[in-house]
MIZA-294081 format. One record per residue (C-alpha): residue number from 1; residue in one letter; x, y, z. Coordinates in steps of 0.1 Angstrom, whole numbers. Each point is the difference from the previous one (the first is absolute). Last residue first. Layout:
// MIZA-294081
+-----+------+-------+-------+-------+
: pos : code :    c1 :    c2 :    c3 :
+-----+------+-------+-------+-------+
: NUM :    a :     X :     Y :     Z :
...
+-----+------+-------+-------+-------+
This chain:
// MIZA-294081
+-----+------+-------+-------+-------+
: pos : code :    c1 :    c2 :    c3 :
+-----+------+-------+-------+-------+
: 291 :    x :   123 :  -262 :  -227 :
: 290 :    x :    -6 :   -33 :   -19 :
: 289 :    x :   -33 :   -18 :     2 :
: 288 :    x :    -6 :    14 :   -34 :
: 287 :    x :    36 :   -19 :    -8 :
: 286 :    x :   -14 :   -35 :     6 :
: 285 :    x :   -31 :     1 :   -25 :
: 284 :    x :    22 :    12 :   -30 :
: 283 :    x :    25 :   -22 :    11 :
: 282 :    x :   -23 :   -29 :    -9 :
: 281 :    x :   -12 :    18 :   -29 :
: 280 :    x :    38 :    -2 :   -12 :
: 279 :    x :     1 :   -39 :     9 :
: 278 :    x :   -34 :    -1 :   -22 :
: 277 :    x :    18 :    21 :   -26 :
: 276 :    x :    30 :   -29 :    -1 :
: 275 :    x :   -23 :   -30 :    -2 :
: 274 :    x :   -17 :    15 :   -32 :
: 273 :    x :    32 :    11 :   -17 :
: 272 :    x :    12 :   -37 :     8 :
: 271 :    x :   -28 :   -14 :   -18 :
: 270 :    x :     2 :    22 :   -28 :
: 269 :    x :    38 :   -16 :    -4 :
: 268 :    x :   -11 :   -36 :     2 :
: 267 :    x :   -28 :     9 :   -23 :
: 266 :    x :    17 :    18 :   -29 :
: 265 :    x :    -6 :    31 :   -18 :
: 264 :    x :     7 :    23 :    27 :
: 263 :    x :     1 :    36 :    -8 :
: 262 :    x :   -34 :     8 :    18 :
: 261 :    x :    16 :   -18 :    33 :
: 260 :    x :    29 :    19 :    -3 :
: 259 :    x :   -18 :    36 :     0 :
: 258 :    x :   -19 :   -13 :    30 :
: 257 :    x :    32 :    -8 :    17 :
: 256 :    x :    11 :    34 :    -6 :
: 255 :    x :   -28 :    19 :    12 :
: 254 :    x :    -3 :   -25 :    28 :
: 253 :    x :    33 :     9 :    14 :
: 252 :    x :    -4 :    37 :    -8 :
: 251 :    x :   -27 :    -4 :    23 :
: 250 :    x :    16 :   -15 :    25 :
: 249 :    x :    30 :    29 :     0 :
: 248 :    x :   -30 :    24 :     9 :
: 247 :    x :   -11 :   -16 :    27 :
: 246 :    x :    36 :    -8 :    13 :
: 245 :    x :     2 :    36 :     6 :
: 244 :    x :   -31 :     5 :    16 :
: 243 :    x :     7 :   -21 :    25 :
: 242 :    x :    39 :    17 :     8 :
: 241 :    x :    -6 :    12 :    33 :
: 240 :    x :    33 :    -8 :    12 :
: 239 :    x :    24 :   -16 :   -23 :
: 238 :    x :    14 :   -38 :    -4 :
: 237 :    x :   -31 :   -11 :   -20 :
: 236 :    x :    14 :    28 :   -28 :
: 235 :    x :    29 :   -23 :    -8 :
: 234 :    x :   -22 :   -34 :    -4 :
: 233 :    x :   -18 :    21 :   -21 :
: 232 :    x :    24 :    15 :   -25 :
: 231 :    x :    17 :   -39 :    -6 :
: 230 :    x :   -37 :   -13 :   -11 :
: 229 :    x :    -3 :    39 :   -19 :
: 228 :    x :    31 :   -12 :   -16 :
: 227 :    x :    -3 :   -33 :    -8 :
: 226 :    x :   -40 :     7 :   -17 :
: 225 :    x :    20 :    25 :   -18 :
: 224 :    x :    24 :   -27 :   -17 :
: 223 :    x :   -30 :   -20 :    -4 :
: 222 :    x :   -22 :    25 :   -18 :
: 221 :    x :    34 :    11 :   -25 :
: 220 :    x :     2 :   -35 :    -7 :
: 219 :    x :   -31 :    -7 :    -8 :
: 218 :    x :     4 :    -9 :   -35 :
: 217 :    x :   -36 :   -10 :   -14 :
: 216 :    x :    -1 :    21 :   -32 :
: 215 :    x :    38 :     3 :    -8 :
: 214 :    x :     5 :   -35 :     1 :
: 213 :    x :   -31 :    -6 :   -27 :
: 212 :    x :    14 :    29 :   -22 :
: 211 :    x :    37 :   -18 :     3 :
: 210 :    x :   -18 :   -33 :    -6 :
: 209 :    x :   -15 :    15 :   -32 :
: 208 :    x :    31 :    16 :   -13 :
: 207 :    x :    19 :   -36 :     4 :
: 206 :    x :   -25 :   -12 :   -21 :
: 205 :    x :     2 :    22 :   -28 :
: 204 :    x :    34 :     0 :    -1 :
: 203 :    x :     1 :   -40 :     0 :
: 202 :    x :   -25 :     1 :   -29 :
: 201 :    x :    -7 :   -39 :     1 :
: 200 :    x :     6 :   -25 :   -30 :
: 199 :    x :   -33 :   -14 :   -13 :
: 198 :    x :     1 :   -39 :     9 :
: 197 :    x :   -36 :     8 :    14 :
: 196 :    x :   -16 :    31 :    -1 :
: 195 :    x :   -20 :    -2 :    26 :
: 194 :    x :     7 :   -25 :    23 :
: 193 :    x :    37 :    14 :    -6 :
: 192 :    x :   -12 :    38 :    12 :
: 191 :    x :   -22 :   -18 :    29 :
: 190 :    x :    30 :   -20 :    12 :
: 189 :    x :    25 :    29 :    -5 :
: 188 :    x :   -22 :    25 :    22 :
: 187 :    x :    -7 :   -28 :    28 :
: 186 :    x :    34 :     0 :     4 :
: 185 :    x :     8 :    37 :    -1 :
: 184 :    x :   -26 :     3 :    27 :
: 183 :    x :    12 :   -27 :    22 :
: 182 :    x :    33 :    18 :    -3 :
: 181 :    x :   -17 :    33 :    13 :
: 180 :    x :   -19 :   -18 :    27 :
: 179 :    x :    37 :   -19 :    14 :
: 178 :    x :    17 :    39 :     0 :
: 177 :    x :   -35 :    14 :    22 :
: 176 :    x :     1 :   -29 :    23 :
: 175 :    x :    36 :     8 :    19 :
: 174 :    x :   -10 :    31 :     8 :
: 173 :    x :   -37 :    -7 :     9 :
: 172 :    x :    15 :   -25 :    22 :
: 171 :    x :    23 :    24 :    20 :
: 170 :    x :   -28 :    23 :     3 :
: 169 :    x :   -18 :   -27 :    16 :
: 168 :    x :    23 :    -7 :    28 :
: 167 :    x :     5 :    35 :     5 :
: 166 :    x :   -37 :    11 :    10 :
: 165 :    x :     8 :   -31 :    28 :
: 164 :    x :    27 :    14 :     9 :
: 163 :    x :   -24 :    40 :     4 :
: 162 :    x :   -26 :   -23 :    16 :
: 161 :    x :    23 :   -15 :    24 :
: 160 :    x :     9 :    40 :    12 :
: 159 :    x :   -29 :     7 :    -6 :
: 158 :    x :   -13 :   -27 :    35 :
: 157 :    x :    33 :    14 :    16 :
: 156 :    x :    -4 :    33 :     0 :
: 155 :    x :   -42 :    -5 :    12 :
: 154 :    x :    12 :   -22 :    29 :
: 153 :    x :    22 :    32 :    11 :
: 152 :    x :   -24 :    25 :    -6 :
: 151 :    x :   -21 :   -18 :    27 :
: 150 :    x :    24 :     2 :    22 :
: 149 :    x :     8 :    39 :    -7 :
: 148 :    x :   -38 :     8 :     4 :
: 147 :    x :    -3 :   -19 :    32 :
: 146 :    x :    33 :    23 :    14 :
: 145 :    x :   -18 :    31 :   -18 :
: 144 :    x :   -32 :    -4 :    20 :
: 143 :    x :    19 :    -2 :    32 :
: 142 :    x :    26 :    29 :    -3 :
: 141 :    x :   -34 :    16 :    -7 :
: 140 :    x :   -18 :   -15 :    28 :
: 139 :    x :    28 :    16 :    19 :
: 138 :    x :     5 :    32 :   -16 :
: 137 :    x :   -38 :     8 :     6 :
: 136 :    x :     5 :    -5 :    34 :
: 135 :    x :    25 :    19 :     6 :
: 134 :    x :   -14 :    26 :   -19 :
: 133 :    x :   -27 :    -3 :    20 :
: 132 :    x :    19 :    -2 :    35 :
: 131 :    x :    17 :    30 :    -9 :
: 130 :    x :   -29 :    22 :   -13 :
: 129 :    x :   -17 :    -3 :    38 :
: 128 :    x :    32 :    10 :    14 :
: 127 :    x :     0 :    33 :   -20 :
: 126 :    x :   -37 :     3 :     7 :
: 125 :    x :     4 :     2 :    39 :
: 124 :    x :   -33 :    -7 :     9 :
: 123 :    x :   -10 :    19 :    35 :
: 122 :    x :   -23 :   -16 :    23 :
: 121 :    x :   -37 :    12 :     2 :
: 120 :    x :    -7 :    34 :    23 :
: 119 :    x :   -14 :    12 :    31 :
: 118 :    x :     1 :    29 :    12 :
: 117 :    x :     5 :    11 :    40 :
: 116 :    x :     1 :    35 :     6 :
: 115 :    x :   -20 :     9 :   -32 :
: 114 :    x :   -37 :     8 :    24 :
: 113 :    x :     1 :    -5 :    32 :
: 112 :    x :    -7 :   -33 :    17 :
: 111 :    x :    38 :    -8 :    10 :
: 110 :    x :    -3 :    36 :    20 :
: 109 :    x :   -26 :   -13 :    19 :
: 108 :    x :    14 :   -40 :     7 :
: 107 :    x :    34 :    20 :    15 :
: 106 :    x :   -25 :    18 :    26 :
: 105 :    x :   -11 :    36 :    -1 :
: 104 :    x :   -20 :     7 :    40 :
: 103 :    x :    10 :    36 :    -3 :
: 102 :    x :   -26 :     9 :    26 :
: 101 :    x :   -17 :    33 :    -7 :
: 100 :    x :    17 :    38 :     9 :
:  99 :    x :   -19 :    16 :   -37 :
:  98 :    x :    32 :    17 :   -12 :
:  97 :    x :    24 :   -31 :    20 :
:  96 :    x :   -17 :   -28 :   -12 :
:  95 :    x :    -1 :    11 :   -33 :
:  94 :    x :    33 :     5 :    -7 :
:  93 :    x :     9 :   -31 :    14 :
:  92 :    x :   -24 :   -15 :   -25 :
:  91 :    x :    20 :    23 :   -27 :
:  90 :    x :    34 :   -17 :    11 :
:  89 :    x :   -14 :   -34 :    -3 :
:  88 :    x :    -9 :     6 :   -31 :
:  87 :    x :    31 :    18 :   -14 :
:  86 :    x :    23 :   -28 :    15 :
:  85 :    x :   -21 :   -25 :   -17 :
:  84 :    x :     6 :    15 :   -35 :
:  83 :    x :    33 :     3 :     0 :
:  82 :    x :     6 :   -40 :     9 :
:  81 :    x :   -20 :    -8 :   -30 :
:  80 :    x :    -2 :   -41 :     7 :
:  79 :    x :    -2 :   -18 :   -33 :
:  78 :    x :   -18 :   -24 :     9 :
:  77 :    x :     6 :   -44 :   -23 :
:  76 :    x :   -20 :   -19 :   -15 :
:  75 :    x :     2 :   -35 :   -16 :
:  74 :    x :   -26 :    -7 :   -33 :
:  73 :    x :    29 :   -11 :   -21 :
:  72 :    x :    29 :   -11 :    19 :
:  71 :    x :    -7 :   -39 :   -17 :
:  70 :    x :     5 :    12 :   -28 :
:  69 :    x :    -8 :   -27 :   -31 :
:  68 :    x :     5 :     4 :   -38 :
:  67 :    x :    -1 :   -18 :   -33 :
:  66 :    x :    14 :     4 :   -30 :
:  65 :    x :   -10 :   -22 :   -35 :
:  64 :    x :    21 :    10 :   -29 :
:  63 :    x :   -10 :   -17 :   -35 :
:  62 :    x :    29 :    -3 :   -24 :
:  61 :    x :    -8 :    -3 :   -41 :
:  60 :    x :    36 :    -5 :   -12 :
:  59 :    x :    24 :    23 :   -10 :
:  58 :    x :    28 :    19 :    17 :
:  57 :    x :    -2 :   -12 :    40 :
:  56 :    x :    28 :     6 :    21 :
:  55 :    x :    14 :    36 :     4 :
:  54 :    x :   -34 :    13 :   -15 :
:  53 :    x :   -17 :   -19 :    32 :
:  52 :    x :    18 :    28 :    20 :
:  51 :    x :   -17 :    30 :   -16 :
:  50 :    x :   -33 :   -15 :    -2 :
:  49 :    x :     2 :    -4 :    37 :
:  48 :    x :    15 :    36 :     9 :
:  47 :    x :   -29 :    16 :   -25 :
:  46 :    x :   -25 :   -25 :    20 :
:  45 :    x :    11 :    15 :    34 :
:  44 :    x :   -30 :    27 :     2 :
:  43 :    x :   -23 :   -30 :    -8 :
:  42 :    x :     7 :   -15 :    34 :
:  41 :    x :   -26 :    10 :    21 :
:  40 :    x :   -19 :   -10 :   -26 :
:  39 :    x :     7 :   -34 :     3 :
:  38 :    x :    17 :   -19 :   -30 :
:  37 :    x :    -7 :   -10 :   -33 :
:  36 :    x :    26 :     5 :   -28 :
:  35 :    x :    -5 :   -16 :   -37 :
:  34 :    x :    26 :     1 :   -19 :
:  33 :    x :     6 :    -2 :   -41 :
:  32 :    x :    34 :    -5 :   -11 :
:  31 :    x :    -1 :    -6 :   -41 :
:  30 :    x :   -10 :   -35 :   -21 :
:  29 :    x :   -18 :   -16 :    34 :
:  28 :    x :    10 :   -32 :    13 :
:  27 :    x :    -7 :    -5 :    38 :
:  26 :    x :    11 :    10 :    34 :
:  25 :    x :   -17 :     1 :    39 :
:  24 :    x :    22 :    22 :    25 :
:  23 :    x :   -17 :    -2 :    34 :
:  22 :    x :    10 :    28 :    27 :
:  21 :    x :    -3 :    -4 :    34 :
:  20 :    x :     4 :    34 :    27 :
:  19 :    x :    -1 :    -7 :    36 :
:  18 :    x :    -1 :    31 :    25 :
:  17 :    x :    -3 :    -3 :    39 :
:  16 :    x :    40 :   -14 :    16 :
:  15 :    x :    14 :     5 :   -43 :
:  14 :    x :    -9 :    -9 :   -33 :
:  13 :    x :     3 :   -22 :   -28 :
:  12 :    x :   -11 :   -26 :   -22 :
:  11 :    x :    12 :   -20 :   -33 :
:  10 :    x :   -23 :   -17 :   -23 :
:   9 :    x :    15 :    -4 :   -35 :
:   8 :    x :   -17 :   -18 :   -35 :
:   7 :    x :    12 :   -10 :   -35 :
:   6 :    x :    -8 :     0 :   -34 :
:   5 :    x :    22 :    20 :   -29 :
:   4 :    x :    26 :   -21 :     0 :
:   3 :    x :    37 :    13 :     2 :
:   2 :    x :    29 :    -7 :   -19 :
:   1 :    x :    34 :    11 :    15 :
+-----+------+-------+-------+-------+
């Protein structure tokens, strides 16, 4: 399926205090270049991340915009060392019995001591954390490549006219090139009896020169090519990831309608040359937008 190179996905995710969103932004670019920002909390992920955009994204300059909010961030929560309390209360009972003073110890004076009650910022569970990423991340992707198939779409079918309309002209180059060599042969006689008058032509001389003349602007070969790589292309346009492809076979396209153009020697025929390597450029200009 033909895919454009352009194209954008937003997707989020998260759970009851973690939202992850992720913004997918594509354009043309001749190899896969990507450019990842995200919060630094989450830079230990971006392996995972440029892992999973590989299952989407092949070529194309993508941009990769995360953003993160916690709303359990800055919550606290004691750690109450149960051990720990027992032992001071049991050494201020100690010491109300060795020196025979009031053990006045209340629940607020063993809370005070040092390590019995700690506090400490919520847990992260990382694993989770990576989920919702990746989740996200496979979203906007899912996204990105939805607007990228669309696109690809319109661009199919604006070739695929090009590629008839490529046709159309090749089928009047065909049919010029037999109606250029018998204006040739005419002109030839009409000059040769201008000439030399009532002087009786060389036939074999003649027909040698319209041979040599045939030979030089027969494009033949060119147009039976120009078929082939027309027929080559509309086949490659049904593959995946095939932009680079149907480079190449454009520029065979022009190679040989630039060879037919400098074979030409006749105006309706050079005109169609013309007409068909501005369709070609055309193409040209489509297929860089072409994953």
């Amino acid at each position: 399926m033909l895919k454009s190179m352009t194209g954008f996905g937003r997707f989020e995710a998260g759970d009851e205090f973690r939202r992850i969103t992720v913004e997918m932004k594509a354009v043309n670019h001749r190899y896969c270049e990507i450019t990842l920002k995200m919060p630094k909390k989450l830079n230990i992920f971006e392996a995972a991340v440029r892992t999973k955009r590989k299952q989407f994204i092949n070529r194309g300059k993508v941009d990769i915009f995360v953003t993160y909010t916690d709303s359990s961030e800055g919550q606290i929560s004691l750690t109450y060392n149960k051990e720990l309390a027992a032992e001071y209360l049991r050494r201020f009972s100690q010491i109300s019995e060795e020196f025979g003073i009031e053990n006045d110890v209340k629940t607020s004076t063993v809370a005070r001591m040092p390590d019995v009650l700690v506090p400490e910022e919520a847990d992260t569970d990382d694993g989770k954390l990576e989920e919702i990423l990746l989740t996200a991340i496979e979203g906007a992707a899912k996204q990105l490549v939805e607007t990228r198939t669309a696109e690809g779409e319109r661009l199919k079918s604006d070739i695929l006219a090009k590629l008839d309309g490529m046709l159309v002209y090749v089928d009047e180059i065909e049919k010029r090139m037999p109606e250029v060599v018998k204006e040739y042969r005419e002109r030839i006689i009409e000059k040769v009896k201008e000439l030399l008058g009532d002087t009786k032509l060389d036939e074999s001389a003649l027909a040698t020169e319209i041979v040599l003349y045939s030979d030089r602007i027969c494009v033949d070969e060119e147009m039976v090519r120009l078929r082939a790589h027309i027929a080559h292309m509309r086949d490659c346009m049904e593959e995946e990831n095939c932009g680079r492809k149907l480079d190449f076979i454009a520029q065979e396209m022009n190679r040989e309608a630039n060879t037919t153009l400098s074979k030409c020697g006749d105006l309706k025929a050079a005109d169609c040359a013309i007409n068909l390597k501005t369709e070609i450029e055309k193409i040209r200009e489509q297929i860089q937008n072409i994953e």
